[in-house]
N, C-alpha and C positions, 0 to 999 in steps of 0.2 A: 373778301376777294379783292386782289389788286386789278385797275382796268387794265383790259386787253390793250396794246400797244396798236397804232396805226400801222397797217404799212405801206411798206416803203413803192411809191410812187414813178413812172417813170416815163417817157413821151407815147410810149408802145402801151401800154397800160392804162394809162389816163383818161379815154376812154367809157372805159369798163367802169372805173370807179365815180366818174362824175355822172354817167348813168345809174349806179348802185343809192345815190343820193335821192333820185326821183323817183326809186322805186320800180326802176328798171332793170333785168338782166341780159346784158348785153354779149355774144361772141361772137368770133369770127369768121367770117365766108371767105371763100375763095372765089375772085372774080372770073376766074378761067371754068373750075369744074363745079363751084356751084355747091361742095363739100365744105362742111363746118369744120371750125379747130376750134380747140382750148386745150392748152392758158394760150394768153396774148404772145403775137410774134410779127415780127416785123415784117416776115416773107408769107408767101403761101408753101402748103408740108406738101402739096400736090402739085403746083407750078409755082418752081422755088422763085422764079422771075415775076413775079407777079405781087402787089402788096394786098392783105386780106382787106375786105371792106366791114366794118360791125355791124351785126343786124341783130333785134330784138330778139330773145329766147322767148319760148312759150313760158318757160318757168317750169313748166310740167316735166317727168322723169319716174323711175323708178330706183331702188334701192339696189345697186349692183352689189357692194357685200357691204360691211358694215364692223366697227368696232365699238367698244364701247369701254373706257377709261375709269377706272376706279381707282388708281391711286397716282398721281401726279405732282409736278412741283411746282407747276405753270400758273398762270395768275386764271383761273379757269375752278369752279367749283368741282368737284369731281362725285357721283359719275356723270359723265357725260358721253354722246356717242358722236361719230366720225364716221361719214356713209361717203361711199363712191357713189355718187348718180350719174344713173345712165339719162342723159333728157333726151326727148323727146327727136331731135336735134340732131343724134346720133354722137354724141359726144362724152367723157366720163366729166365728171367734176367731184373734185375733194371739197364736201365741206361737214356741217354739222348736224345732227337732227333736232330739233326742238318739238315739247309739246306731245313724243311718243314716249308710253313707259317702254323701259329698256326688254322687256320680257315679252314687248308688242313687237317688235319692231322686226321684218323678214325680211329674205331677198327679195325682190320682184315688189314691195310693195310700193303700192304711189303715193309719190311724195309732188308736193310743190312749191315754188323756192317762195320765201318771205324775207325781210330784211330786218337788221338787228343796227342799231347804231352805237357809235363808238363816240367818245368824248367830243373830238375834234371837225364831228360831222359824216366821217366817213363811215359807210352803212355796209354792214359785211353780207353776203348773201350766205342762207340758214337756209333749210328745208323743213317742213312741215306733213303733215300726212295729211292728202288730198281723199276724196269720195272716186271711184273710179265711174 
């Protein structure tokens, strides 16, 4: 398997990822309504005037749908799965499942985020199946 590449970094961003290093998962609030975003952005999606502040995620979420990859050209062993989570937070997130076999793994189930690291330091947030 070739390593997964970094990625690309940016001031709106940077945040998020030098959080991801301590084992943190970090998104965005909105200072006006109080409402979460993701992914990172410069303004708020609810008072475009306004810039989000980051605050710490629970981590916690459930499985909103899910795919799961079996044949690929990507530096990534394959099968692997692709979940939307829904966290806690009220927010989706794309990321990956680890640690569930493919034939376990439902909508609604609880997941919670863990960290996976990359060559260069930077530590990708993964999902794991939590106890409810």
């Amino acid at each position: 398997m070739t390593a997964l590449s970094s990625p690309i970094t940016d001031i709106v961003s940077d945040p998020f990822w030098q959080a991801t290093q301590a084992g943190k998962l970090l998104i965005q609030r909105c200072p006006v309504t109080g409402r979460h975003q993701w992914y990172p952005r410069a303004h708020s999606l609810y008072a475009p005037e306004a810039t989000p502040e980051w605050v710490e995620a629970s981590g916690r979420g459930t499985v909103f749908s899910f795919s799961t990859i079996h044949r690929g050209n990507g530096p990534m062993d394959t099968p692997y799965t692709c979940a939307l989570v829904m966290l806690e937070e009220g927010v989706l997130m794309l990321s990956r499942l680890e640690g569930i076999a493919e034939d376990e793994v439902q909508v609604g189930m609880p997941v919670a985020v863990a960290f996976t690291s990359l060559p260069d330091g930077i530590a990708l947030p993964i999902f794991r199946s939590r106890q409810t």
